[in-house]
KEKE-3310 file (N, C-alpha, C; in steps of 0.2 Angstrom, whole numbers, plus 5000, padded with zeros to 4 digits):
npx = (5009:5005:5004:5020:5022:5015:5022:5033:5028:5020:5033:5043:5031:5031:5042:5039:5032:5038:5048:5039:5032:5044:5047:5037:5034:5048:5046:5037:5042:5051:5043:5038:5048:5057)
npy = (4902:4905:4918:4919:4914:4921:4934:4928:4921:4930:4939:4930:4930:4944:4943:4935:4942:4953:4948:4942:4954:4963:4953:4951:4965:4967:4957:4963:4975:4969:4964:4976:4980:4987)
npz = (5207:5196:5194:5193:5180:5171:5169:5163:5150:5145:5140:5131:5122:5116:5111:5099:5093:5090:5081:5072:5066:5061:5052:5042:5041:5029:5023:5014:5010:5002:4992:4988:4979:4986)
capx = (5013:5002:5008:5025:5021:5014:5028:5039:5023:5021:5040:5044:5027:5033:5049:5038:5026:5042:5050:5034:5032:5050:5049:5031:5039:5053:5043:5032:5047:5054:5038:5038:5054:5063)
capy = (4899:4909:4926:4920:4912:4926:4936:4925:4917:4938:4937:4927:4931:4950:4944:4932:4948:4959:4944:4942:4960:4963:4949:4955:4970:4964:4953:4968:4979:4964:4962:4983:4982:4989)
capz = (5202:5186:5192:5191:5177:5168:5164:5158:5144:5140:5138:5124:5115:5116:5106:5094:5092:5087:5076:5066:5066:5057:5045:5039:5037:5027:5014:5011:5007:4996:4986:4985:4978:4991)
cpx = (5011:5006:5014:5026:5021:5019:5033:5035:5023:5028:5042:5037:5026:5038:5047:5033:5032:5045:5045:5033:5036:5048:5044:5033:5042:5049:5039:5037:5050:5048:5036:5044:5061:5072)
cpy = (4903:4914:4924:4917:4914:4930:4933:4922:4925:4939:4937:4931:4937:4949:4941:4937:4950:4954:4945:4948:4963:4960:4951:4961:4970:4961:4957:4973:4974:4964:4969:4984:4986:4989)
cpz = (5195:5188:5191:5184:5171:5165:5161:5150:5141:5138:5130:5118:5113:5109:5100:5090:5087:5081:5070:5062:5059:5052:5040:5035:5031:5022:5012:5009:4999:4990:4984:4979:4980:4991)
residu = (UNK:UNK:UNK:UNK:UNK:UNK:UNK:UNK:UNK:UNK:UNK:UNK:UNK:UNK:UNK:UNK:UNK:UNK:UNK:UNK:UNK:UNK:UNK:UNK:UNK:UNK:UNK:UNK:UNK:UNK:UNK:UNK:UNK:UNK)
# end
């Protein structure tokens, strides 16, 4: 049950990784004046 477990918990936390990622991004361009 972990191993199948496993790739789907790496999963999402890949997509909550890239989300945080971007918006960081993006508030730091906004506060550059971008």
């Amino acid at each position: 049950m972990a191993i199948e477990k496993s790739p789907t918990a790496i999963l999402p936390n890949c997509y909550q990784l890239c989300f945080f990622y971007f918006f960081f991004r993006n508030t730091i361009a906004v506060r550059a004046g971008i």
